[in-house]
C-alpha positions as CSV (number, residue, x, y, z in Angstrom):
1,X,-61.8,14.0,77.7
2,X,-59.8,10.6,77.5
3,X,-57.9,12.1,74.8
4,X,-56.9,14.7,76.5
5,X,-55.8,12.6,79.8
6,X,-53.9,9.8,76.9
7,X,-51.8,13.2,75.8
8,X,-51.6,14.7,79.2
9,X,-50.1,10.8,80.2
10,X,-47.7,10.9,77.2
11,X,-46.1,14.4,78.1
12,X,-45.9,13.4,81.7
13,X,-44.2,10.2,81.0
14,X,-42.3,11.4,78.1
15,X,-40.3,13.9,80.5
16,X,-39.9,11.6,82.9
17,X,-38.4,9.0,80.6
18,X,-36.6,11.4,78.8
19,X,-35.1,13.0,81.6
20,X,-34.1,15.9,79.7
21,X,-35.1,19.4,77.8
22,X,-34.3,17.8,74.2
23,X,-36.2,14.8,75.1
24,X,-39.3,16.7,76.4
25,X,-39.4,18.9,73.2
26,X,-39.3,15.9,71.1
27,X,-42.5,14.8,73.2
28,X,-43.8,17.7,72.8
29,X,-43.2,18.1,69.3
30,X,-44.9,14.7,68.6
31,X,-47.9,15.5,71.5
32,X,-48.1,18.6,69.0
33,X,-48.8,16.7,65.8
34,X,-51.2,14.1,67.1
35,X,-53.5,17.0,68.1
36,X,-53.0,18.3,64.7
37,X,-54.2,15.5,63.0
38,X,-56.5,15.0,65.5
39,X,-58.4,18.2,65.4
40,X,-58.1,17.7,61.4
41,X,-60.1,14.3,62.1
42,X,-63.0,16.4,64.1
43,X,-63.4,18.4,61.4
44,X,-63.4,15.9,58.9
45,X,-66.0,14.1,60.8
46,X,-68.2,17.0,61.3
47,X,-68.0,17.6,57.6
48,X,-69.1,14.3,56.6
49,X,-71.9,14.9,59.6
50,X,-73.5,17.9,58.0
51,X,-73.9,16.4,54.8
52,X,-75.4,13.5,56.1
53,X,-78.0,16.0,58.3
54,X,-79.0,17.6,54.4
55,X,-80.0,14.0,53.4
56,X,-81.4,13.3,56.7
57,X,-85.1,14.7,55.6
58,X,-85.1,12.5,52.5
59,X,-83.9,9.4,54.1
60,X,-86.4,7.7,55.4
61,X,-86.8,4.1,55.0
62,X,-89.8,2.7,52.6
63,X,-91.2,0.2,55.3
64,X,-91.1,3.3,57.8
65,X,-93.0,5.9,55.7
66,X,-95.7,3.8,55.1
67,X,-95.6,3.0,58.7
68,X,-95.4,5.6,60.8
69,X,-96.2,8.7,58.8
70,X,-99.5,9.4,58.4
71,X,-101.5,10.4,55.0
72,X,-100.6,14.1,55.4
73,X,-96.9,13.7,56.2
74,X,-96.7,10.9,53.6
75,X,-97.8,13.5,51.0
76,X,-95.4,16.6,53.0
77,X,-92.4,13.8,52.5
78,X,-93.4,13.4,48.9
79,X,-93.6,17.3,47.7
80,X,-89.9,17.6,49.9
81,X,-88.2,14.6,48.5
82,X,-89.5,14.1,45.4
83,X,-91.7,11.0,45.9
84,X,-94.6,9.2,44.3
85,X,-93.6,11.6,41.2
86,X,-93.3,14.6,42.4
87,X,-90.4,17.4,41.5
88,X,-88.0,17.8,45.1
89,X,-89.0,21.5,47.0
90,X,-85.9,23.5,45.8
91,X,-84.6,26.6,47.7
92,X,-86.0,28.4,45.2
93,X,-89.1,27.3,45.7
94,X,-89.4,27.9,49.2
95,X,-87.7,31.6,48.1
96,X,-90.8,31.9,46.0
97,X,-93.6,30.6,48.7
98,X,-92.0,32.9,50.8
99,X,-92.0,36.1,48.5
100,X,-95.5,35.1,47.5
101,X,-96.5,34.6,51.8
102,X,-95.3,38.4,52.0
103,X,-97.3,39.7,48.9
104,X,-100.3,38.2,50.7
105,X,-99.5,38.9,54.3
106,X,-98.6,42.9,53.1
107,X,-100.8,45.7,54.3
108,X,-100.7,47.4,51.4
109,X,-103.5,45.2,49.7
């Protein structure tokens, strides 16, 4: 929202400085590209967001998973993340545990 008051301020003051149509196109013209590289910023940042939510799971401090976790999510954080010597859950895996939850859940056995 402060953005859009700083550009809204910039137009307004821009015409009135300006005084005329060519000025106010040239505000309007640069108004124009500093939204352009500003919405190409968002989505920059919300790139580098979403990969940092995949790690997220995985990231957990040492100090903290011995801690605050208990046993049982100790061992759920190890079989996800690969810990303690265990092989990381792939999406393959959970593919398969899934495939191999429907065989067993199927009412044709």
């Amino acid at each position: 929202m402060l953005l859009v008051k700083k550009i809204f301020s910039v137009v307004v003051l821009g015409m009135f400085v300006s005084g005329c149509v060519g000025g106010a196109r040239q505000v309007l013209t640069k108004v124009e590209s500093e939204l352009t590289e500003t919405i190409a910023l968002v989505k920059h940042l919300n790139d580098v967001q979403a990969r940092a939510y995949l790690a997220v799971p995985c990231a957990i401090d040492l100090g903290a998973y011995h801690r605050v976790l208990s046993p049982d999510e100790q061992r759920a954080a190890d079989v996800l993340c690969g810990g303690s010597g265990e092989k990381p859950v792939s999406v393959e895996d959970i593919r398969r545990a899934r495939e191999l939850m429907n065989l067993i859940d199927s009412p044709d056995r």
